[in-house]
C-alpha positions as CSV (number, residue, x, y, z in Angstrom):
1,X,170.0,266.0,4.0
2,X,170.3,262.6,6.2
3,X,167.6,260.4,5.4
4,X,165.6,259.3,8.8
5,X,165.1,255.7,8.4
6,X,161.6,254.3,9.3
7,X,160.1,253.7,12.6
8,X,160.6,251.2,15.0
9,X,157.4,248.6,13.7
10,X,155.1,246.7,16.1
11,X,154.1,244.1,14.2
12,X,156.4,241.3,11.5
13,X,154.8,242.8,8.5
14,X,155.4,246.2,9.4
15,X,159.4,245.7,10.9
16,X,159.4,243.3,7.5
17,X,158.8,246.4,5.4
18,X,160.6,248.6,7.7
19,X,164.0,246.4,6.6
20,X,163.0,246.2,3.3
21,X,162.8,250.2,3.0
22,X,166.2,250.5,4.8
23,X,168.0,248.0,2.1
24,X,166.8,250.1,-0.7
25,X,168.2,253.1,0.7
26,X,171.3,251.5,1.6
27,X,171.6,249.6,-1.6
28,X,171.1,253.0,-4.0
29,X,173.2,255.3,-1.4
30,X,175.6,253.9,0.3
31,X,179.0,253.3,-1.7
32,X,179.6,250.1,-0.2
33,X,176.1,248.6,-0.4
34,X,176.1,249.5,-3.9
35,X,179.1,247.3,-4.7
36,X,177.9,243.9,-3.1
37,X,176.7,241.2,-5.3
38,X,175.3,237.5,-4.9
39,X,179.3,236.5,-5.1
40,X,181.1,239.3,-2.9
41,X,178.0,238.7,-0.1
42,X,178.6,234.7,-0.6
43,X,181.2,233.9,2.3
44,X,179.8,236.8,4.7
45,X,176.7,235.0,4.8
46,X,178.4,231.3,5.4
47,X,180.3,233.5,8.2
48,X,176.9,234.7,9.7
49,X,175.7,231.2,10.0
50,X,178.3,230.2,11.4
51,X,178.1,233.0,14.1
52,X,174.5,232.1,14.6
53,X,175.1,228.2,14.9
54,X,178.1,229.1,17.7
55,X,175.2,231.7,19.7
56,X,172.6,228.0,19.4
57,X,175.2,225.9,20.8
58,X,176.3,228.8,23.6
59,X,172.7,229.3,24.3
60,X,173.0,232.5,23.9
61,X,169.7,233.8,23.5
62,X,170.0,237.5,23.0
63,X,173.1,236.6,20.5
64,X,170.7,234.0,18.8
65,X,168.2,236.9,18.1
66,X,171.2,239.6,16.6
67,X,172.4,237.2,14.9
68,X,169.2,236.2,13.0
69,X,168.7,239.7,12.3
70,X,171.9,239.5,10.2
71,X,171.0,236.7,8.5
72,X,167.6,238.4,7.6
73,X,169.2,241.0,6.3
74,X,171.0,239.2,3.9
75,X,168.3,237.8,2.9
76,X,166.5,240.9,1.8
77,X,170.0,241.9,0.4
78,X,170.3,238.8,-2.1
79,X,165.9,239.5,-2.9
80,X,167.5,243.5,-3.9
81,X,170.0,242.3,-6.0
82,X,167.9,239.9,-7.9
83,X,164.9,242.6,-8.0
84,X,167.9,245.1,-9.9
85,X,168.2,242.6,-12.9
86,X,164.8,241.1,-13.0
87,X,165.5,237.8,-12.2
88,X,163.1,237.7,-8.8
89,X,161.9,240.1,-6.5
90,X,161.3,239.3,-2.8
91,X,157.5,238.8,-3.3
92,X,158.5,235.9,-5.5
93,X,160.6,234.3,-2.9
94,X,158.4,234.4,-0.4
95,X,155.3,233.4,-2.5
96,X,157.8,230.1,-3.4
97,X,158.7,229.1,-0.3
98,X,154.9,229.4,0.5
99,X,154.0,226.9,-2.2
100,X,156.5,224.8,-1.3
101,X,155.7,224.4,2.2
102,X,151.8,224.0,1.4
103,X,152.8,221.1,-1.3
104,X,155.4,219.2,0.9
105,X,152.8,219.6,3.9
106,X,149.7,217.7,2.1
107,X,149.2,215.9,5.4
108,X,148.2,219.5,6.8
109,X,147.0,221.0,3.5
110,X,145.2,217.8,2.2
111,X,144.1,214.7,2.9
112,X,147.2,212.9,2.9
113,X,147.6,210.9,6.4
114,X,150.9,210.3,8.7
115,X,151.2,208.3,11.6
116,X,154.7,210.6,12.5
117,X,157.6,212.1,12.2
118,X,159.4,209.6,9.8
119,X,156.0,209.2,7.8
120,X,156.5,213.0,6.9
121,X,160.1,212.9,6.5
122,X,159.1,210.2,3.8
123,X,156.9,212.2,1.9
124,X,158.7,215.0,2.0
125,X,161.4,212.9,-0.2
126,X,158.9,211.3,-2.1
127,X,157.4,215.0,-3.4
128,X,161.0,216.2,-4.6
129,X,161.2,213.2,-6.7
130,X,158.1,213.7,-8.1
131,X,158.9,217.6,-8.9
132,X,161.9,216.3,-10.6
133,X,165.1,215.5,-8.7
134,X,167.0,212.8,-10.1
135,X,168.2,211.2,-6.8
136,X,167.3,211.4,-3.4
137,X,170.4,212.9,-3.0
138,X,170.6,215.6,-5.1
139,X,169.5,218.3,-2.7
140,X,172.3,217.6,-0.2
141,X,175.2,221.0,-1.3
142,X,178.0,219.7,-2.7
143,X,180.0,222.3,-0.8
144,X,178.7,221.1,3.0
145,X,181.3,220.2,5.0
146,X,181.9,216.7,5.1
147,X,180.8,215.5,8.6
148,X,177.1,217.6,8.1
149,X,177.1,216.5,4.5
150,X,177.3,212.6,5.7
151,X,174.1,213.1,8.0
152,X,172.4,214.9,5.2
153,X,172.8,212.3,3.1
154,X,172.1,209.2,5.6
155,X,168.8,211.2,6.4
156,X,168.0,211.6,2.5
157,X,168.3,208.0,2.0
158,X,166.2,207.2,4.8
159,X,163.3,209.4,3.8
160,X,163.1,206.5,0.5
161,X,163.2,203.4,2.8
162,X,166.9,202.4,2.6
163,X,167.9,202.0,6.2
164,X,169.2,199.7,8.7
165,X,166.4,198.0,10.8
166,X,167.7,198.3,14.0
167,X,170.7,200.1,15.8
168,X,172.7,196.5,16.9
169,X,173.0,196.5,13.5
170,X,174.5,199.6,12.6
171,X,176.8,199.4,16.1
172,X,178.1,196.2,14.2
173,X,178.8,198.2,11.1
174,X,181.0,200.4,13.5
175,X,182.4,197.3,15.0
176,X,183.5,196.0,11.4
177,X,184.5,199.3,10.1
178,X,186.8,199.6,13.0
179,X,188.2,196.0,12.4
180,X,188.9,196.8,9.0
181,X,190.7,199.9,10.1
182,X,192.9,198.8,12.3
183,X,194.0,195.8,10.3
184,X,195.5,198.6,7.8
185,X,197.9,199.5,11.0
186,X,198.4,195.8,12.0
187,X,200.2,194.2,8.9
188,X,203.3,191.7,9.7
189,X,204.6,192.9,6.7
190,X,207.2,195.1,6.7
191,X,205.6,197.6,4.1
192,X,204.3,201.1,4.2
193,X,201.4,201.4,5.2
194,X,199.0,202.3,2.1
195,X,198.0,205.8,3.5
196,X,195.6,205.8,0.8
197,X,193.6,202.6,1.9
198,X,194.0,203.5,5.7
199,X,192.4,207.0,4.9
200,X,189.5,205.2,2.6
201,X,188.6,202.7,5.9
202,X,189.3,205.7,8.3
203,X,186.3,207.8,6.3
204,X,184.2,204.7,6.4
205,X,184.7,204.3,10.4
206,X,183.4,207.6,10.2
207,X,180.7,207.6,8.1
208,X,179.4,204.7,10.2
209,X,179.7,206.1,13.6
210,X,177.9,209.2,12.1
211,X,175.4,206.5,10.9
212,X,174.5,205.1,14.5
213,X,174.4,208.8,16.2
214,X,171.4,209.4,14.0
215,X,169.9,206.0,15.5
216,X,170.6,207.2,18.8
217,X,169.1,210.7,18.1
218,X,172.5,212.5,18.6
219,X,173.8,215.4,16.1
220,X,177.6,214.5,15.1
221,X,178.2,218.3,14.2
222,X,176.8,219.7,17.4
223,X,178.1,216.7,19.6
224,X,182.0,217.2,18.0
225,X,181.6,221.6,18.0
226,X,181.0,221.1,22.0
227,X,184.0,218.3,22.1
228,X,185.7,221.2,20.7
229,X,185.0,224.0,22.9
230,X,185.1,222.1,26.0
231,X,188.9,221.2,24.3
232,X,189.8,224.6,24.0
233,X,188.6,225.6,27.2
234,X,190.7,223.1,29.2
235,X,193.2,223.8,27.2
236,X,193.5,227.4,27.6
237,X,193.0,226.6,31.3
238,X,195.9,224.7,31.0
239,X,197.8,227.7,29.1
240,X,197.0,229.9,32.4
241,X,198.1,228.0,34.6
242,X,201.6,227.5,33.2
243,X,201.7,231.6,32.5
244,X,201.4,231.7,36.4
245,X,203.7,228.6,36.9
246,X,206.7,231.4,34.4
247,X,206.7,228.0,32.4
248,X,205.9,227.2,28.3
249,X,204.1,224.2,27.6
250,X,206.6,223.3,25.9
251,X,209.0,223.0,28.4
252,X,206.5,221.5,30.4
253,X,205.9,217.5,31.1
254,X,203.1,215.6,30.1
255,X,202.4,214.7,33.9
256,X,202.7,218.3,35.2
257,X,200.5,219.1,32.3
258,X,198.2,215.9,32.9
259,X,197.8,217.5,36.4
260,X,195.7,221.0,35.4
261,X,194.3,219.0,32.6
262,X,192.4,217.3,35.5
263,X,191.5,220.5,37.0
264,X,190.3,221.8,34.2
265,X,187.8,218.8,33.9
266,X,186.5,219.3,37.0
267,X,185.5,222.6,36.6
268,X,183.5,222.0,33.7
């Protein structure tokens, strides 16, 4: 006989449970549910992030909310797994993250004192060395991608006082990173140019101008993901356009082109 899954719950703790019984039944009766483990659920949930960080950046509301709801689900789904070979159960987790909020918070759980954001940001990386990380650093995944992982670590090392001063100075950096470069594409010599050299000075460009949109309160991943999707919508403007022309791009000249690219902008 079907099983009928729990009511529809009024309050978090109840629709908490309600999830929580619904996993269970999935994980011992349905074949595929069954089969999943920490490794095989792995890149579904980097895909599910990904899905939720596109509905943020959309403003998508309503896709925000389904969206957390799959995240929450694996969640609960990771919690099962470990529960089955008695390595944590989801009370545990949530008990940890608990105590781990209370004891990085002792500006709200004791009588520690902050004057603001930074002060708290600062003890925050002051407690994780004190529970035993080697470097400031060493919470910051070795598998981010590269742009998110260079404003993780900029941030980690600014929560133990090593930071520039001001933001002129950090606009210089950019200035002399830049410099340095373009010199690597300005030689009068008529060798190669050392790729390797010009990609080492390129990733430093980079990691500087990452470096001075934190200054300037801007997020490089969020600022480049909408450079992106305002890209692709021009550009699939200018695809349309071309359809109704009977033309390819290809066949297409950069000044016909140049001339819906500009329509494009303004409409956006």
């Amino acid at each position: 006989m079907p099983h009928t899954p729990p009511s529809s719950a009024n309050s978090p703790s109840s629709a908490f449970e309600r999830l929580l019984n619904i996993m269970n039944t999935l994980r011992e009766e349905c074949p595929w549910d069954k089969k999943q483990t920490f490794e095989s659920l792995r890149h579904l949930t980097i895909e599910e992030t990904y899905e939720l960080s596109d509905a943020i950046l959309d403003g998508d509301k309503e896709e925000i909310r389904k969206e957390l709801g799959d995240i929450m689900l694996h969640l609960v789904f990771y919690a099962r797994i470990g529960s089955e070979t008695n390595c944590f159960t989801i009370t545990e987790v949530l008990n940890g993250i608990c105590d781990k909020l209370i004891s990085r918070h002792p500006h709200i759980y004791s009588d520690v004192v902050v004057e603001n954001e930074d002060d708290v940001k600062k003890n925050w990386e002051q407690l994780k060395l004190k529970e035993g990380n080697k470097s400031a650093l060493s919470g910051v995944p070795s598998s981010l991608p590269a742009l998110i992982k260079a404003s993780r670590i900029q941030e980690k090392a600014r929560g133990v006082g090593f930071d520039w001063e001001e933001k002129s100075q950090v606009w210089e950096k950019v200035e002399e990173e830049m410099q340095e470069f373009k010199a690597e594409f300005n030689a009068t010599t008529k060798e190669a140019i050392n790729k390797e050299k010009a990609e080492a000075e390129f990733g430093d460009l980079l990691f500087s101008l990452i470096n001075y949109a934190r200054f300037v309160g801007i997020n490089p991943e969020d600022a480049l993901e909408k450079t992106n999707k305002k890209f692709i919508k021009r550009f699939q403007y200018l695809e349309k356009k071309s359809e109704e022309l009977g033309k390819n791009l290809k066949d297409m000249s950069l000044s016909e082109m140049d001339v819906f690219w500009n329509e494009a902008k303004m409409m956006s």
